[in-house]
C-alpha angles and dihedrals in degrees: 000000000000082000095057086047091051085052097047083044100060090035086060095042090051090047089053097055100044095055080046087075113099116233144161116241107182143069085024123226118295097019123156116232126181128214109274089008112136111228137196118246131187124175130189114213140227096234121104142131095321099017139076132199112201105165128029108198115192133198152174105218122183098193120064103275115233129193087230124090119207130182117266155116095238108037098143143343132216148094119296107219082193146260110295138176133235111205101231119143138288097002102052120009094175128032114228109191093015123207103267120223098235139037135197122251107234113228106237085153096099129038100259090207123219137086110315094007090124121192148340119243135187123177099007132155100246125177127227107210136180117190106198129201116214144144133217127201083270108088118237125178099257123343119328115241135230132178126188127165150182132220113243131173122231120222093338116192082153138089095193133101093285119220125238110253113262 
C-alpha cells in the first residue's frame, strides 16, 4: 500500500511542477492580430503549491525578448498592455487588478503624427511577453522574475517569413 502511496505521490509532484511553468495560452504562437482588433488571451502562472505570483506584466515587443538585461537607452520597443494579478494563495487571495481575458490590438498600422509617435508597421513578427514576479520557500533579495512569450504577427496580409521590426 505504502508503494502505491509513494507512486500517487510523484504523479502528483510531476503534475505540480509542469502546470508551474509559466505559458501563454493564448493567442497561441504564430497568430495573426490586427490593429484594433480585440484578442483572446489566456496565461498560466507561475503560482502554484510552493510558489506565489504576485504581479503579471504584459507586453507587445518587437524585438526578440531575452532573459538577460543589459545596460542600455534602446533595449525594446513596443506597447505595455499593463501590470496585472492572478489570485493564487498565499501571495495574492484576491486579484486586484485581475488579468483580464482580452487585450486590444495597438494600431501601429498608420503613422499616429506627432513628436515621439515612431514609426508605421504592417506585417511585422511581433512577441507577446508576459514578465512575472513570484517568490518560492527559498529566500531571494526582492521578487523572483520569469518571462515567457509567443510569437504573433502584426498586421499580417502575408503568408512569408515575416522581419523583426527595425
Amino acid at each position: 500500500m505504502n508503494f502505491i502511496k509513494v507512486i500517487v505521490f510523484s504523479c502528483l509532484t510531476v503534475v505540480s511542477v509542469l502546470a508551474a511553468t509559466p505559458l501563454i495560452i493564448k493567442p497561441p504562437n504564430g497568430t495573426g492580430i490586427a490593429p484594433g482588433h480585440r484578442f483572446d488571451f489566456r496565461y498560466q502562472s507561475i503560482a502554484e503549491k510552493g510558489c506565489s505570483s504576485y504581479h503579471v506584466h504584459v507586453w507587445l515587443f518587437f524585438q526578440l525578448p531575452t532573459s538577460q538585461f543589459a545596460v542600455s537607452t534602446d533595449h525594446h520597443t513596443g506597447h505595455y498592455f499593463g501590470r496585472f494579478q492572478v489570485e493564487n494563495w498565499p501571495g495574492v487571495p484576491h486579484a486586484e487588478p485581475p488579468l483580464p481575458s482580452h487585450f486590444t490590438m495597438p494600431d501601429f498600422s498608420v503613422n499616429q503624427q506627432g513628436w515621439g509617435a515612431g514609426k508605421h508597421a504592417s506585417n511585422v513578427q511581433a512577441y507577446l511577453a508576459v514578465l512575472e514576479e513570484y517568490a518560492t520557500g527559498d529566500g531571494t533579495l526582492g521578487n523572483r522574475i520569469s518571462l515567457t512569450y509567443n510569437t504573433v504577427l502584426y498586421n499580417v496580409t502575408t503568408h512569408k517569413e515575416l522581419p523583426e521590426l527595425d
